[in-house]
C-alpha positions in Angstrom: -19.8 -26.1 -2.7 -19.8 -23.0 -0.2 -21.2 -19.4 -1.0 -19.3 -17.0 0.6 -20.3 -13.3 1.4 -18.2 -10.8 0.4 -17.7 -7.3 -0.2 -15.9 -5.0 -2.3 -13.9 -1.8 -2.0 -11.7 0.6 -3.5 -9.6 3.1 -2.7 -8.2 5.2 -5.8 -9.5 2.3 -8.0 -6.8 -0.1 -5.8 -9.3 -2.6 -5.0 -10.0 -5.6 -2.3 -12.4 -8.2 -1.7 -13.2 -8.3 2.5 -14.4 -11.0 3.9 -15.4 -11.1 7.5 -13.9 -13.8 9.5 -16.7 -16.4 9.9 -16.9 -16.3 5.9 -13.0 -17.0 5.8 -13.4 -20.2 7.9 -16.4 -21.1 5.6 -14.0 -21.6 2.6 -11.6 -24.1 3.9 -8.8 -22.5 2.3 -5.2 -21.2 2.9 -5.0 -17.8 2.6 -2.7 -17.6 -0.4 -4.9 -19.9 -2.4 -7.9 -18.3 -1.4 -6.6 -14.5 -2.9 -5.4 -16.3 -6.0 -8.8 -17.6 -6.8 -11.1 -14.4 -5.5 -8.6 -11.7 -7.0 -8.6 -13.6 -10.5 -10.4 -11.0 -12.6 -11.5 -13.8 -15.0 -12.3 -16.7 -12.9 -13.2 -14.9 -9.6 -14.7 -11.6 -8.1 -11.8 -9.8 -9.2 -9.2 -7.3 -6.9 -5.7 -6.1 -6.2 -5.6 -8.1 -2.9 -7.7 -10.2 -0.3 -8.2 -8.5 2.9 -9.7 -11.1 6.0 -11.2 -9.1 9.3 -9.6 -10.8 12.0 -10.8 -10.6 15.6 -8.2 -12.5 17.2 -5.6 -10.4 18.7 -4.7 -9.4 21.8 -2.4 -6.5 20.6 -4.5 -3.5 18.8 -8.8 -3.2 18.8 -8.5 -5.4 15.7 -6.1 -7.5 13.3 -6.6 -8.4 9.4 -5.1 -10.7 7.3 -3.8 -9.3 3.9 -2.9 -11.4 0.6 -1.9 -9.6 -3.1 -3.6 -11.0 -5.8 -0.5 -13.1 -6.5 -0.9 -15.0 -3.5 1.6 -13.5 -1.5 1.5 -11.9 1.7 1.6 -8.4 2.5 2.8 -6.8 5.6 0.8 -3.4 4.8 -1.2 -1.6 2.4 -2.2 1.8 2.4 -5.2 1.8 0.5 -6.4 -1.5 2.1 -6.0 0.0 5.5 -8.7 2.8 4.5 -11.3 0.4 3.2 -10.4 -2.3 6.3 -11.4 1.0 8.7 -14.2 2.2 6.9 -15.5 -1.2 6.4 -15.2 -2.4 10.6 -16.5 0.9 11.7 -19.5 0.8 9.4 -20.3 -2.9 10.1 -20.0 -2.2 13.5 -16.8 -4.0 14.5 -15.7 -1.3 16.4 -17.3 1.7 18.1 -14.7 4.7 17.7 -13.8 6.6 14.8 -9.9 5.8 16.0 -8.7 2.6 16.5 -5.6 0.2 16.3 -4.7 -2.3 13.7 -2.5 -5.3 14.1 -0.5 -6.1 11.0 2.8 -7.5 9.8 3.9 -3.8 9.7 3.0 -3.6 13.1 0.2 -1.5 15.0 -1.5 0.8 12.5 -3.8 3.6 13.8 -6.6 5.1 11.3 -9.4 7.0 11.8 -12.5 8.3 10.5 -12.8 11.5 9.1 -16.1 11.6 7.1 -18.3 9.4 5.2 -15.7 8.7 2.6 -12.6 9.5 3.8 -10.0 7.8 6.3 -7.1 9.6 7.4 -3.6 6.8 8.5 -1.2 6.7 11.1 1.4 5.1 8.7 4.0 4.9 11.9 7.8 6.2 11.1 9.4 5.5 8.1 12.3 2.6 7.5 15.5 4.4 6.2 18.1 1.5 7.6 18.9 -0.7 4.1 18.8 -4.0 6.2 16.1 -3.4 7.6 14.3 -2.2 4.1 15.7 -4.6 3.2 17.6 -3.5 0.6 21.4 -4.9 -0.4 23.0 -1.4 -0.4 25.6 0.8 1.9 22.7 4.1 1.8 19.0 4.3 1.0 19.5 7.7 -1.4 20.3 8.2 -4.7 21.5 4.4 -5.8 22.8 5.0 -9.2 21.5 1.7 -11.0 21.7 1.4 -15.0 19.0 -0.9 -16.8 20.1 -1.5 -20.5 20.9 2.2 -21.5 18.9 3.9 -18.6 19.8 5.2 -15.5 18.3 5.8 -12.5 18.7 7.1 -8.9 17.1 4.7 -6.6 15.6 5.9 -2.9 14.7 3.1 -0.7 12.2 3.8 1.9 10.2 0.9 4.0 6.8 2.0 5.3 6.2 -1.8 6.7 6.5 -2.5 3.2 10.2 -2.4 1.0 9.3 0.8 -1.6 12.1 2.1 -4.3 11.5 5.7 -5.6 13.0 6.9 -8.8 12.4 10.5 -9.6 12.1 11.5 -13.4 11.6 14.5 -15.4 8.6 13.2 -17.5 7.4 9.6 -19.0 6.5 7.8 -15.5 3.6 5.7 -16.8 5.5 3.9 -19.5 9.0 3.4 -17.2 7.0 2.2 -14.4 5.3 -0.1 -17.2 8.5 -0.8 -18.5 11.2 -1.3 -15.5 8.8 -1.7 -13.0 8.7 -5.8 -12.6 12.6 -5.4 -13.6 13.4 -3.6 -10.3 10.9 -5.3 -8.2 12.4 -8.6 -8.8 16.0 -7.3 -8.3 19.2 -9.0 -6.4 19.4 -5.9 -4.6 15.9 -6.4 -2.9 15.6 -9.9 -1.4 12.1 -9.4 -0.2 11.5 -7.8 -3.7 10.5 -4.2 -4.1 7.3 -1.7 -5.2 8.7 0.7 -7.3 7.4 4.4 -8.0 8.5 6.4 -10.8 7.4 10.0 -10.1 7.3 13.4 -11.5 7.5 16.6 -9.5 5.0 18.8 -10.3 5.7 21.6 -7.7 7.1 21.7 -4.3 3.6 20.4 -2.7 2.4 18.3 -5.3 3.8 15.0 -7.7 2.1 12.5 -9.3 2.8 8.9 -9.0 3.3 5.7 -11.2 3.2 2.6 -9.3 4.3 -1.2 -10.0 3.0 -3.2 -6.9 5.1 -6.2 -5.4 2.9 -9.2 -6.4 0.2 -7.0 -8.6 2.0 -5.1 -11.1 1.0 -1.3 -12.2 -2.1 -0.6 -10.1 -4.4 3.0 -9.9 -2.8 3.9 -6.3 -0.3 2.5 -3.7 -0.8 4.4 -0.2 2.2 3.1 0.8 3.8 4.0 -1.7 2.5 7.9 -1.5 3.9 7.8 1.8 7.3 6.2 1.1 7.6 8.5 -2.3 7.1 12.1 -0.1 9.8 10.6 2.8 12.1 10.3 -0.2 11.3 13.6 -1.7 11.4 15.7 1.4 14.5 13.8 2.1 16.1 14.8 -1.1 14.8 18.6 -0.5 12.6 18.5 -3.3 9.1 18.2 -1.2 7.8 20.1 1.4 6.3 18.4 4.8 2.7 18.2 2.9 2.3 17.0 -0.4 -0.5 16.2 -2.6 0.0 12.6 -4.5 -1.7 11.8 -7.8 -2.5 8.5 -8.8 -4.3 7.2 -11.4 -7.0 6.6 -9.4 -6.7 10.0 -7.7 -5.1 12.0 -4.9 -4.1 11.7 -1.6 -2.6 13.6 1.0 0.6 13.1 2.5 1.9 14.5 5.5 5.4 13.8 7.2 7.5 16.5 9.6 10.5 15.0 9.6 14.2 16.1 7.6 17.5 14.9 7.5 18.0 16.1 11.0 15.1 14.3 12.7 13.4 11.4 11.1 11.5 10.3 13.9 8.2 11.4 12.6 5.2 9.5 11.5 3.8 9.6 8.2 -0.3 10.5 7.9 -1.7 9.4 4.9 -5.4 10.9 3.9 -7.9 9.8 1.5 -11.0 8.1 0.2 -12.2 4.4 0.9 -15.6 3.7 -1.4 -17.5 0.6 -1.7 -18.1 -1.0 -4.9 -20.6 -4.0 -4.6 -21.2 -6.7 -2.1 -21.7 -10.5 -3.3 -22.0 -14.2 -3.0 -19.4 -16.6 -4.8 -19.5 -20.2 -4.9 -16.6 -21.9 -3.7 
């Protein structure tokens, strides 16, 4: 048996174990095992996903390795990304408040803003179905019936494959409801997050979330990104928005339009820690 060091974070309430790399190596264990044993809130520590910090890249200041709490990878997380920064700036990985990220989204830039908050480079947005991926001819308003419900899906990839569905009221219990329906549909072969939001005004929604390989969680950054792209391109969201979770807020921020979507998405909020720990592996 092995005690591993370990600490946890949250952003919004979506939470991570971080281990530093030595620790990682400690444990002996694949990656996907390894998050399936420390994210069990029963038999574990208890989180949304694993995040690793991983020194060994050649491409950005830093790398990470990131595992939902189902096991399987992820090539980004929003809310991850926050805690990762604050975490490796705090402990001293790195020495400037804005740095690049290598991750299976590609190179992510955050950077410090205060003692609790991290603002995101999220990079442009993915609009192209294959590339989503997603099995369909456009990425707006996919008219898709479940039972007697219909929806209008809006795919958006922000490294990660995100499907939007905009509703008058009742998000919480449709996300609950639908939201492991849609995720494991034909029509996304890489499966799906799904957010069902409501539109409070022009510059403000608030979000319900199912996470690929979590299910509902408090927040999904990536999904408070991916949801605004939608609604801007739509015309029912102006270039900054303010997303609520149930964990909380962020703030969104994306100049593109119809015209032009070669914009990148910035993506502002908190990162918090929540206790650090030993576990016996």
């Amino acid at each position: 048996m092995t005690n591993i060091k370990f600490t946890k974070m949250n952003g919004l309430g979506n939470d991570f174990v971080i281990l530093d790399y030595a620790e990682y190596q400690k444990t002996n264990l694949p990656p996907d095992k390894l998050a399936l044993k420390l994210c069990n809130r029963n038999f574990g520590i208890g989180a949304d996903g694993l995040i690793v910090v991983n020194p060994n890249t050649d491409k950005a200041d830093i790398s990470w390795i990131f595992y939902n709490s189902d096991g399987t990878p992820a090539q980004m997380c929003g809310n991850g990304m926050r805690c990762f920064a604050r975490y490796i700036y705090d402990k001293n990985f790195i020495n400037k408040k804005e740095f690049s990220v290598e991750t299976k989204a590609g190179i992510i830039i955050p950077k410090i803003i205060s003692d609790t908050e991290v603002c995101v480079n999220m990079g442009e947005p993915v609009l192209e179905p294959e590339k989503i991926p997603c099995k369909t001819e456009t990425n707006l308003n996919i008219p898709y019936s479940i039972d007697d419900k219909k929806f209008l899906l809006n795919v958006v990839s922000m490294g990660n494959p995100h499907c939007v569905i905009f509703v008058e009221k009742d998000s919480k219990n449709l996300a609950l409801k639908y939201g492991s329906i849609i995720e494991n549909d034909e029509l996304f072969p890489e499966k799906t997050n799904v957010e069902f939001v409501e539109i409070l005004l022009r510059n403000e929604i608030v979000i319900n979330v199912w996470e690929r390989g979590c299910g509902i969680t408090l927040a999904c950054g990536t999904g408070a990104c991916a949801t605004t792209v939608a609604g801007i391109l739509n015309g029912y969201l102006n270039n900054t928005v303010k997303a609520n979770l149930p964990g909380g807020s962020l703030k969104i921020e994306w100049q593109g339009n119809t015209n032009d979507t070669k914009h990148n998405v910035y993506m502002t909020g908190c990162a918090e820690y929540s206790f650090v720990g030993e576990i016996i592996i």
